[in-house]
Structures are given as C-alpha cells and as structure tokens.
C-alpha positions, 0 to 999 in steps of 0.5 A: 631075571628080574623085569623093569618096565619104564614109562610115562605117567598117562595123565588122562589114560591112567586117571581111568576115564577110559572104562576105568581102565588104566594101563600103568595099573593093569601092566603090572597084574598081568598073570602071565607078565611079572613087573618086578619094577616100574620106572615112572616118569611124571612131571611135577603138577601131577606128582598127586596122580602119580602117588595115587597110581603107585599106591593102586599099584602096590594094593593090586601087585604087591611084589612090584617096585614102584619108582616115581621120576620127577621128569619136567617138560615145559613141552610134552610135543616139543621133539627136540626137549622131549628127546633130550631128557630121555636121553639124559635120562637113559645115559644116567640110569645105569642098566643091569643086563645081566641081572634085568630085562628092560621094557619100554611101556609105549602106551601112555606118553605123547606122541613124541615121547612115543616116537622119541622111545623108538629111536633110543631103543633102536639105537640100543641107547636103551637097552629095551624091548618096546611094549604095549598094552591094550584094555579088555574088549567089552565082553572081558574082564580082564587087566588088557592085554600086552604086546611085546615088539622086538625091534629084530625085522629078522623075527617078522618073517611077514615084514622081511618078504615084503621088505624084499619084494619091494627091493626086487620090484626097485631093481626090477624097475631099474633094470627095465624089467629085464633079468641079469645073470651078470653078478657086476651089473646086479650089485651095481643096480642093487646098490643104486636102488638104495641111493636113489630111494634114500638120498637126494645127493647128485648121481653120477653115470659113467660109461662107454656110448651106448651102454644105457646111461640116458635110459637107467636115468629115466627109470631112476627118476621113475623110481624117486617118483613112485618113491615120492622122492621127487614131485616135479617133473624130469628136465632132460639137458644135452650138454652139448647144446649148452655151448655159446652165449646162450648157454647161461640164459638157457641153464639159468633162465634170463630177465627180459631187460638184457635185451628189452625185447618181448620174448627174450625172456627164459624160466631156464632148466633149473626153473622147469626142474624145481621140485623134480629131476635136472638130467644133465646128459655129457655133463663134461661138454659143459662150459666151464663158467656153467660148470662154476654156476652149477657147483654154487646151485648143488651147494647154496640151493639159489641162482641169479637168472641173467639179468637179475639182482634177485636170487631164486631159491631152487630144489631139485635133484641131479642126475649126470651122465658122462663117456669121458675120463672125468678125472683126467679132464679135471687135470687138463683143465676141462673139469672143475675139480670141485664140482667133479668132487661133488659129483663123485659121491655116487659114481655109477659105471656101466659095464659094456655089452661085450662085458655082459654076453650072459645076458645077451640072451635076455637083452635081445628078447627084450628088444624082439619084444620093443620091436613087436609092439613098435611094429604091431606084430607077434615075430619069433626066431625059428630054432636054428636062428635063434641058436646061430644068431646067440653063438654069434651075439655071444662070441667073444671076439665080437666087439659090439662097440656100439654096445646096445644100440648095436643090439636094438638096431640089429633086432630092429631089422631083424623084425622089420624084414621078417616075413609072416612073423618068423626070424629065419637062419638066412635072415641071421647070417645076412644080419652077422654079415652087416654087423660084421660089415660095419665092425670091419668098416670101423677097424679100417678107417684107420684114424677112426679106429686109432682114436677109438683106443682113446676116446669113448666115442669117436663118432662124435668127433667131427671128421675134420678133428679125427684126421688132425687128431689122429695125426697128433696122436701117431705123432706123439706116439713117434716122439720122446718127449712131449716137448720133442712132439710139439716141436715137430708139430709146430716147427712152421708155426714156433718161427714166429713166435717169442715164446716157444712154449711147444709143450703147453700148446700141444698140452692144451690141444690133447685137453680138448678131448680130455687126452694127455700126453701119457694117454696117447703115447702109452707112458 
C-alpha cells in the first residue's frame, strides 16, 4: 500500500524560520514513515515557496511524488470559504483505498483548515488518518517526529473511561445520587443525560403526582449548569397560579402605563428567566391565551410585555411538567395542539413507585438519609424492622399512590419518633398501620377513589367538583350514548333552552378535566 499525505504549503514554518526545521520537508524523510506521495496545497503568490519546497523534497526523498495544487483562498480564516474548497477538493479527488492509505499533515495550515481537516476526516468525506509532526528537541538531530491520530475513541482506552465516567457521574447527578436496579428508569435517565447535555429544545416530564417530576427538573437545570449550557438562573412557575387577569403581566411582564400607577410594573417570568431555565410545573393549567403566547416566544425568541409596542428578544431554555393526559386535553380543547407538538420532542414519562419496588430499598435509605441531616441525628433500622418495613414497601399489593411522597412522609415519621436513634419493629407495624390506614381511606371515599381511575391526582379537585364529578362520571357509565347521558343530566335545564345541544355541554364540562366521553365510560 502506497502512503498519500495531503497538506497545506506552511508559508511561514516551511520557509525554515523555526531552527531550520520545515515540516512539509522533514515528513517525508522519516526513516520509519515512507511518503510515497505528497499532495501540496498552495496558493498562487506563493507558487515560488512551493517549487522550492518540492525541489528539497525530492533532493532529501527521491522515492516521493510531489504534487503541487494551486488552492486560491481569498481568506485563509474565513471558515465557511476554507471549508467549502476542501470539500470541493476531496469530492473531485478520487481516493483509491484499495491501492492507498491516505493521511492529512495538520501541522501547517490555519487554524481553520486545521479544524476544517477534523471535520472532513471525520465524516469520512476524506477517507484519512490525521497527522502530525513536531521538530527535533534541541539536543536531536533528527527530521522531527509524527504522530499519527485515529480518529476511532475506541482505541483510546484512557479517553473512553473518562468519557464514561463523565456520563455515569450526569446520571448519577440526575438520579440524585441514588442507584436504580429498574432497567426502565436507567435508560430513561440515561438518555435524558444526552439531551439535556446536548440540546436546547424544550423538555417534557410526564408522569402520575408525586413520581418526582419538580425534583428531576431542578437536577437538569443543575446539570446544564455544570455543563455551562445555561447561565442565568432557574425560574420555577406553578401553572396553576398563572390564572385570571394577571396571568399575562406575571408571564410576560407589564408596562406601568396599563394602570399609570407606581409599582404596577412587572420584569415577568421570561424576563427573570433570560439566559437560564423557565420551569413551567402543571403546564396544562396554563390558559389557553398564554399557552398561544408562549408557543410564538419558543418559536420567534421575543415578546411584548403588557403594554408594550416594543418587542423583547429572549433566550431561555424550557422545562414543563405535567400529571395529565396531554393529548386528550388537546382533543378537548384544553391543550394547544401546536405547542403540545412543540413540546413533544422530548417527552420524558416517569415510572410510578409501585412500578419501581427493586429500588424501594435504595429510595428509602436515601430519604432515612434527608431525614437525619434534617433533624440533625445518626437513626437506623433494627434488623427485624428494617426486613418487616422492606417485605411490606415491596408487596405488590401495595398501592403507594401517592408514590414518593408516601415514602418520604413515611421515613419522615419513622425518624421523628425514633428514640435513641434506633427504628424498632413496633415503630414499623404502627407505620404499615397508617399507610394502610390512609390507603384504605382513599378506597372508601367512594367519589375519590372513582375519579382516581381517572385523574392523576384527584386531591387536587376541590371537593365540591369531586362529588358533581363523580356523579357525571356513574351517570355516563349508566348511559349508552353520550347524547343519552346529557339528556339525563340536563333534563331540568334543556327545558328552557332553543338548542338542546346536550352532547357539546357534557363534552365541554368532561374537557374541564382533560376527560372525554370514551374515558369515562370505557368504550
């Protein structure tokens, strides 16, 4: 196989202004590296220098080839022209693998055309090995050295452990330092590693109430942080709030002239967030105006505050969460549908607790350990307790439906009452008690645990709601059709009215809580 090196012409290196050494020469009289070839980019000015080079060439390497290129560049430090002309140029060259190895001389040549010769061997455009040269030290008298880099991270082991190391330490981060034997829960937290360290685009987290949705949102923005993806700061919004009149102002910011009184003025969330992390939390509790506004902002980058003729340009990056079925919201109307597809380029779903019992071992340790440092005290579980309160956390028939704020609250008064520091079994069976307890509570509300079938978190429902809900809900669940279950519903009502539109009205009210007539009847 016949060696091919291509490079550029150094015009200051190879005229030999560094102690005489001149690395498009001495590359070609390495007694250890035969250069059967050399492809010698020049431009036209300094067609001299390269003749004079070729001609040293030969008189120190007879066996090498020297073929001179004529490769114009108006500028060398222009990336976009620098790139272009390689690429042109390896496109048109016609490389013989079965006949050649080829290799790229990084040594002279800009910056650019360095950088530029990365990308196209990388991308195999080139079908080359990088190389570099160095001169002699000065107690050698040699031709320099070369070094030849593969571009294969597989043959560095050094490079690949730490590359390695740096993702599990991201995934430990993401995890709170907590391990998981869940094979589910790894990939998705692994793969969350690799957006959030490489991509700007929104994330979506999904999941049941308590599954640690704000949690995982405060370690990604850590993460971006120590990753430098963002600088500013992370603005933390509870949708529910952003409801009313002042929903806009306290999104968007507001002008003091809407009311022309002092203080009336806002910087509004995307303001605070400008550089950082805007962390939208329920984002389906977000008016439907607001949810328009937001899409324009993830799209354009600006805004008008209320009040203002003058756009705001914005960067920040999105992270929302949400317990709902957001695309049956978007049917119902609930859920913009564009900017659900904009958010849906990184959905992440959350497992429930109940689908994770292999690591309830290490969850609980990890909230014995939250607990201690809160109340400042060493506490422990006696052997027997610790076994009991395990073969229990792990039952499958527990529901833990409050996921993982079941489990924090249960340590939490584990630890509190735990005398001299130690966890006993008595402690354990009055602790099975209360959950079990509280478990059984929720099973016997009846309206409560009907619309827990339903809704991700019925708690949040005001009561009034839950029982006017439920009866809706029992009532289609009785009915044939839904025009069959308004009629029924609304028999009083419909009397007085010209349209007995009794299908759109119940429609409507089940949209309210991102329901639908299939949901809750079971079609």
């Amino acid at each position: 196989m016949r060696n091919v090196v291509i490079g550029f012409l150094g015009t200051t290196l190879d005229r030999g202004r560094r102690r005489s050494w001149r690395p498009s020469v001495q590359i070609c009289a390495q007694s250890d590296f035969r250069v059967d070839r050399l492809e010698l980019l020049y431009e036209q000015r300094h067609l001299r220098l390269a003749e004079h080079v070729a001609r040293d060439i030969v008189a120190l390497s007879p066996q090498t080839e020297v073929r001179l290129v004529d490769m114009e560049l108006s500028n060398p430090w222009d990336f976009q022209e620098v790139y272009g002309k390689l690429y042109d140029f390896s496109e048109g060259y016609g490389f013989d693998e079965d006949r050649e190895n080829y290799y790229v001389h990084l040594t002279t040549g800009t910056h650019v055309a360095q950088i530029c010769w990365f990308l196209l061997t990388e991308s195999r455009h080139i079908p080359a090995r990088l190389l570099q040269s160095a001169p002699p030290r000065a107690d050698e008298a040699s031709h320099g050295t070369i070094d030849i880099i593969d571009l294969d991270l597989a043959r560095y082991n050094d490079l690949q452990r730490r590359f390695e190391a740096a993702a599990r330490e991201h995934s430990y981060m993401l995890r709170g330092g907590i391990p998981t034997r869940n094979a589910a829960f790894h990939n998705l937290i692994e793969r969350l590693d690799q957006v959030v360290t490489r991509s700007d685009e929104p994330v979506l987290l999904v999941g049941e109430a308590g599954v640690g949705k704000t949690t995982l949102a405060h370690r990604i923005y850590e993460l971006k942080l120590q990753r430098r993806r963002v600088k500013g700061r992370l603005v933390h919004v509870h949708c529910s709030g952003l409801q009313g009149s002042h929903a806009m102002a306290a999104l968007f910011g507001q002008k003091r002239n809407v009311t022309g009184q002092a203080g009336t003025e806002r910087a509004g969330f995307l303001s605070e967030a400008e550089g950082g992390v805007l962390f939208l939390d329920d984002i389906d509790l977000l008016p439907l105006p607001e949810q328009g506004l937001l899409l324009n902002v993830l799209e354009s980058g600006r805004y008008y505050p209320v009040g203002s003729d003058t756009a705001r340009s914005c960067r920040f990056q999105l992270i929302a969460t949400s317990g709902r079925d957001l695309p049956a919201l978007a049917q119902e109307g609930l859920m913009r549908p564009d900017l659900l597809a904009r958010l849906a380029l990184w959905v992440f779903s959350l497992p429930p607790l109940r689908n994770r019992r292999e690591d309830v071992e290490a969850e609980l340790m990890h909230e014995l350990e939250e607990a201690e440092r809160s109340l400042g005290c060493k506490i422990g579980f006696n052997v027997d307790a610790r076994t009991r309160y395990l073969h229990f956390a792990s039952d499958p028939a527990m529901p833990w439906s409050g996921n993982y704020r079941d489990l924090s609250a249960s340590a939490r008064r584990l630890c509190t009452l735990a005398e001299r520091g130690r966890i006993t079994l008595p402690m354990v069976e009055a602790e099975i008690a209360t959950l079990s307890g509280q478990w059984a509570a929720t099973r016997r509300d009846g309206d409560f645990a009907l619309l827990a079938e339903l809704l991700p978190d019925p708690a949040r429902v005001d009561e009034f709601d839950r029982a006017q809900l439920a009866a809706v809900v029992r009532a289609c669940r009785e009915a044939s059709s839904l025009s069959a279950a308004g009629r029924r519903l609304f028999a009083i009502s419909r009397q007085g009215k010209v349209s007995q539109n009794d299908a759109d009205r119940l429609r409507k009210y089940l949209a309210r809580f991102g329901l639908n007539w299939e949901m809750v009847s079971g079609t």
